[in-house]
N, C-alpha and C positions, 0 to 999 in steps of 0.2 A: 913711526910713520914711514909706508917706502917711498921707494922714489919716485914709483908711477905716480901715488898718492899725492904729493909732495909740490909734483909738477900739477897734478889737477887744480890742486890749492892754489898756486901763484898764478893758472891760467884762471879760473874765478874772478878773480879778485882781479886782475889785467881787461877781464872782458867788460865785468860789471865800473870799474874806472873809467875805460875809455867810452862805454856806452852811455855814462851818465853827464860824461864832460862834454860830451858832443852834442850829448839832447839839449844841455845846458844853454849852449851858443844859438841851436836853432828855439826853443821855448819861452827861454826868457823876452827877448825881442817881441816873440807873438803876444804874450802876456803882457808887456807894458801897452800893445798894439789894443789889447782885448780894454785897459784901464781895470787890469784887475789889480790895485793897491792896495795894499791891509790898511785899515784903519786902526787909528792908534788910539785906545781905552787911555781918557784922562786922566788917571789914575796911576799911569807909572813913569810919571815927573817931566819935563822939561826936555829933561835928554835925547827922548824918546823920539819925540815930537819932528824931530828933524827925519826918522823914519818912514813919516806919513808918505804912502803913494808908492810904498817897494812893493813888487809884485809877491801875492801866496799862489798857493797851490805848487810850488816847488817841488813837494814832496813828487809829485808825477817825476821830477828824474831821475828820482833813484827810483821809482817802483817801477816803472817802465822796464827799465833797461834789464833789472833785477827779473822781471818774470819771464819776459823775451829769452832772455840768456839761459833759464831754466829750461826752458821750453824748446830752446836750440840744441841746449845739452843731452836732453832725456832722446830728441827727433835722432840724432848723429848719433844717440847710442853711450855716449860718454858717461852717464848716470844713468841708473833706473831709476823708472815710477816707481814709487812704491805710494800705500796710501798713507804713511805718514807724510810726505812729502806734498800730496795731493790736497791732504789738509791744510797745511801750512801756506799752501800756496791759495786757498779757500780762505782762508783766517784773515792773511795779507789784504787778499783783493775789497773784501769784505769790510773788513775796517776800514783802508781806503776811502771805499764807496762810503762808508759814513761820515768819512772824515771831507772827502770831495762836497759831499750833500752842503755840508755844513757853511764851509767857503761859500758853497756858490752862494748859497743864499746871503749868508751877509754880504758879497758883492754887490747883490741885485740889491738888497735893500740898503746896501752904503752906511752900513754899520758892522756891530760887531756880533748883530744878535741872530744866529743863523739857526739851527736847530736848537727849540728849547732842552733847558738837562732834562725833561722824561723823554721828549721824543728820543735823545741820542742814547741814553741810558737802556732806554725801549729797547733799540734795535743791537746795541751793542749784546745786549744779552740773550736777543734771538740771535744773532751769528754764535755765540756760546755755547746755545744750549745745540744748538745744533753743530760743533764742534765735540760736546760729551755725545750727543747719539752716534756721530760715528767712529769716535773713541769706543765706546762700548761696542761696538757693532764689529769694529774691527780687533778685538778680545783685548782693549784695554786695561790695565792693571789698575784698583781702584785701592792698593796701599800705597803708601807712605814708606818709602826704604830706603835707611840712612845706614850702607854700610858700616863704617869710621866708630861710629858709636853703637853697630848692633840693633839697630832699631825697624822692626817691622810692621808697621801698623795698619791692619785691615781695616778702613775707613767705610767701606759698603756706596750706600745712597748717600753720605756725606761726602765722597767724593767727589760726588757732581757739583756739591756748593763750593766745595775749594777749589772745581777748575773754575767754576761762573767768576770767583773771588778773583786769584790770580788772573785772568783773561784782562776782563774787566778793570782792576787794581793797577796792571801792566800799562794798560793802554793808557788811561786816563793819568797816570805817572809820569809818562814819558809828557802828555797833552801839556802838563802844570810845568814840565821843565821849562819848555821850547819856549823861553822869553826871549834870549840875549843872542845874538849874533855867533850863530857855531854852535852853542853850548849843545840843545837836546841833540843834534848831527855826531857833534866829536863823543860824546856818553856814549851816545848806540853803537856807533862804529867803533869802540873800545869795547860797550860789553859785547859784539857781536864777534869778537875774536876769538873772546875765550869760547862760547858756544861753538864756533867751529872746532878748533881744537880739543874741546871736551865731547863733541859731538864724534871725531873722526876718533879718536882716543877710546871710545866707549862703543864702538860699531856701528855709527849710524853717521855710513857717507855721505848720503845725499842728501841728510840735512845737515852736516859741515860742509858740504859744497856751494851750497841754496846759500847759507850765510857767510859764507867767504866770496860769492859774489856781490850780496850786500854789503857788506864791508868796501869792497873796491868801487862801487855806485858812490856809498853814502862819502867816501874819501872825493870822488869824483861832484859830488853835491856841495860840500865843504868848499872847492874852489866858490864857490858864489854862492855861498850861505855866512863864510869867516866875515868878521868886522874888518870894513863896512859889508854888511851883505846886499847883494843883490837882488836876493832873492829869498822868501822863507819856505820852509817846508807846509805851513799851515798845517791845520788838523789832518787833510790830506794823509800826510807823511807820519805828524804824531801819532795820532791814533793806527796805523797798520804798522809803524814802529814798537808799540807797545805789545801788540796782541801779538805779533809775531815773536816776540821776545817770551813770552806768556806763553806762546805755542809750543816754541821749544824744549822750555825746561821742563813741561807736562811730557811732550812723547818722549824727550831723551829720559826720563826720570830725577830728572834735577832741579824739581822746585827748590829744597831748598837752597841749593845753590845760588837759583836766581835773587835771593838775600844779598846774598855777595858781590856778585856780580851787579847789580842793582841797585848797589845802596846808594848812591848820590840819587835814583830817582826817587827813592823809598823817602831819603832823610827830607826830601823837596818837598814829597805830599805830607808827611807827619808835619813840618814845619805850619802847613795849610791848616789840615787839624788840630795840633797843638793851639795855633791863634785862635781859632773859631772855640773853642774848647775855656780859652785863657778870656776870653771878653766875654764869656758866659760867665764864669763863675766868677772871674774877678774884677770885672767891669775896665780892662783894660789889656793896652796890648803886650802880647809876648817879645814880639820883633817889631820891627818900626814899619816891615811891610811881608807882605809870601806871596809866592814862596821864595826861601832862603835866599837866593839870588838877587833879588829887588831890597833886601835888608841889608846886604853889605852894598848894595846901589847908595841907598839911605845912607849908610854911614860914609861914601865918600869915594869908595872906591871906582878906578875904571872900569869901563866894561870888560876890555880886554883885559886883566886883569882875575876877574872875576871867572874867569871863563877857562882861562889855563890854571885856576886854582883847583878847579871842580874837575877839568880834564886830569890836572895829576892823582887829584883824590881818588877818581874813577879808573886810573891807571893802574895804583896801588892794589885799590880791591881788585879788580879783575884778574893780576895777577897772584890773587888768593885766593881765587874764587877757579881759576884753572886748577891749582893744587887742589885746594876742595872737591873740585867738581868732578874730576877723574875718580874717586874715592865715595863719592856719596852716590 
């Protein structure tokens, strides 16, 4: 990496920081102002309970600042358009927009039940499919190419079911993390490093630039997202967290890296189906709750606790997942 390079990276990650810490101060305020509080599902203990009435819709400060800063960067010349980047930046807004939908309604209706799963499932996979048309449009490659082990596999019309998969799989991973104070924030901001890195490492600057301002946002988010939080990101943030993470490893060609780099969100949602899976056939539960994270809840642990265990876990892999990912 040179030094021009180098210096773009740490201005990123400087802009999307200070742009997110600052929305932070002016946002939050409005949003206790508006009574928008998450309400808290019965169902994840006592603990919780003292959470009721933090403001969501959070995720607006790090996607703010994140697109702004893009949009300053490509105006001044510092990045080019390109239309991977244009997608990305499509994919982001767009989940968002589902994941905002969704908030608001359980606001308005003062619960938890804002867009049912087909309607959000519906639209998540029109942003998809319309992410493969202009993946193909724009002569997207529809193998499967794992240097390391030689592997090239021409997938055709299947392709398009593993990007709907991945997109999709992505989004709603990240969705199942974001229980605990930090947790789905400090994950993303960790796998969003190595994507930059393996992004700028494999020829595609401007979308290691694009996620090294996320990274300095979602750090900038973490000031009042960490226990106690302030503030949550809501679906808002999960859901355009996931897809863009989804988006990534599609145009950089590093799906399967996104394994790796992903697996604390991967092991979260198996956790969910393994249970749902384990009281079908055995008439009882696997874990004591899912995903994972509400199970070591169950068994005693702190939150904070629970939270820097998953961030080192997520640490570890994404630092195997940058070795991997420059290679595959």
């Amino acid at each position: 990496m040179g030094i021009l390079l180098l210096t773009k990276s740490i201005f990123a990650v400087m802009i999307g920081f200070l742009g997110a810490t600052i929305l932070g101060l002016v946002l939050i305020p409005i949003l206790k102002d508006l009574n928008a509080g998450q309400r808290i599902s019965v169902f994840v203990g006592d603990n919780h309970k003292k959470k009721e009435g933090t403001p969501t819709l959070g995720g607006l400060i790090f996607i703010i600042p994140t697109v702004l800063a893009t949009i300053g960067l490509i105006i001044t010349g510092k990045i080019n358009f390109t239309t991977n980047l244009g997608i990305i930046l499509l994919v982001f807004l767009g989940y968002a927009f589902i994941g905002f939908l969704d908030d608001f309604l359980s606001l308005k209706r003062h619960d938890n039940e804002g867009l049912t799963t087909f309607q959000k499932l519906f639209m998540q996979l029109v942003i998809a499919l319309g992410f493969f048309y202009l993946y193909m449009r724009t002569g997207g490659s529809t193998a499967l190419h794992i240097s390391t082990l030689k592997i090239n596999i021409e997938m055709g019309w299947f392709y398009g079911v593993f990007l709907l998969f991945i997109l999709v799989g992505a989004s709603n991973a990240v969705n199942l993390t974001d229980g605990l104070d930090g947790l789905a924030g400090g994950l993303s901001a960790i796998a969003f490093i190595a994507f930059s890195l393996i992004s700028l490492m494999v020829g595609f600057e401007e979308i290691g630039i694009f996620t090294f301002i996320l990274v300095g946002a979602l750090l900038g988010f973490l000031i009042y997202n960490t226990h106690p939080a302030k503030v949550f990101m809501g679906d808002t943030g999960s859901l355009a967290l996931g897809a863009v993470m989804g988006a990534v490893a599609i145009l950089t060609h590093r799906e399967v890296t996104l394994l790796v780099v992903a697996s604390v969100f991967v092991i979260e949602t198996l956790s969910v189906i393994l249970q749902v899976l384990w009281v079908y056939l055995f008439k009882k539960k696997l874990f004591l709750m899912t995903p994972l994270h509400h199970h070591f809840e169950k068994l005693g642990w702190a939150e904070t606790d629970i939270v820097k265990l998953f961030w080192v876990v997520g640490l570890i892999l994404t630092m195997a997942g940058i070795f991997f990912g420059v290679w595959l």
